[in-house]
C-alpha positions in Angstrom: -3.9 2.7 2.3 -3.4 -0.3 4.1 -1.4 -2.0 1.2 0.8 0.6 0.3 2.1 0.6 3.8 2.2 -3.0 3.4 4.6 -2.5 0.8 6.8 0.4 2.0 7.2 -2.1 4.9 8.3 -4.9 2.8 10.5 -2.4 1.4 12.4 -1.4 4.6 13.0 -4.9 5.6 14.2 -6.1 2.5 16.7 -3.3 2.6 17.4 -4.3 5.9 18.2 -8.3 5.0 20.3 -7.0 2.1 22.0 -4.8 4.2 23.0 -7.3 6.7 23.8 -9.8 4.1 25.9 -7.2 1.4 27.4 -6.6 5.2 28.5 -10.4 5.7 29.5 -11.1 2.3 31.4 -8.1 1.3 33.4 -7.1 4.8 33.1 -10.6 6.5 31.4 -8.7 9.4 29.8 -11.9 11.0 27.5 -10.0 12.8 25.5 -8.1 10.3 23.6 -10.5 9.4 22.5 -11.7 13.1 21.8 -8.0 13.5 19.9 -7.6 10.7 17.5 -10.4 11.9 17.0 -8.9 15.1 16.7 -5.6 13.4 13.5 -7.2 11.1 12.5 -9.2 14.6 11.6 -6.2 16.5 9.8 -4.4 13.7 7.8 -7.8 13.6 6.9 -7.5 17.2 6.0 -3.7 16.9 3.7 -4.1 13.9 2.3 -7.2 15.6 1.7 -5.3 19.0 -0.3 -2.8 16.9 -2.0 -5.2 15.1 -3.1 -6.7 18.3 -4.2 -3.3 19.9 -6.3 -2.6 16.7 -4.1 0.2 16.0 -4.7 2.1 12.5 -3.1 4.9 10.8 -5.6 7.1 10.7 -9.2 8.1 11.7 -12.0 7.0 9.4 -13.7 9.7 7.5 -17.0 10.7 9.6 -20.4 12.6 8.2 -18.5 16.1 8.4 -16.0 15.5 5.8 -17.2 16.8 2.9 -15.6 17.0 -0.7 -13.8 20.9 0.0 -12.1 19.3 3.3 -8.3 17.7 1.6 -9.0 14.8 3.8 -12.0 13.9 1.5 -9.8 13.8 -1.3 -7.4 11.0 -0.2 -10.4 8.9 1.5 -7.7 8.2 3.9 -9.0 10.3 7.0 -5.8 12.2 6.8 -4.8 15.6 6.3 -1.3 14.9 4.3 -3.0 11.1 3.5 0.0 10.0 5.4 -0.4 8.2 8.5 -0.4 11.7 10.3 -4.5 13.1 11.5 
């Protein structure tokens, strides 16, 4: 769980740096790319606050999940096995 949200992560920011820099190159806008960084800057700090509160996306799987309940299924302690309980 943890590393596919790793990677969807990755994913958004990389978008987010080609965005800015397709932005630059393409239309001359100067300021996409300084956006972009501040953009990927403040998605730093709010996955970095989380980090620090000890955060996670969902609620481990306790004694009363059993194999019929969908959250046993996923093993991620979540109904849809998104980051939603």
């Amino acid at each position: 769980m943890a590393d596919s949200k790793q990677t969807l992560l990755c994913t958004y920011l990389s978008a987010v740096l080609l965005s800015g820099l397709v932005l630059n190159a393409t239309l001359g806008w100067s300021w996409a790319d300084p956006m972009a960084a501040l953009v990927i800057a403040a998605v730093a700090v709010a996955e970095g606050r989380a980090a620090w509160r000890g955060d996670t996306c969902c609620a481990p799987l306790t004694s009363a999940d059993t194999p019929e309940n969908p959250r046993w299924a996923f093993g991620t302690g979540c109904a849809d096995a998104g980051c939603t309980p």
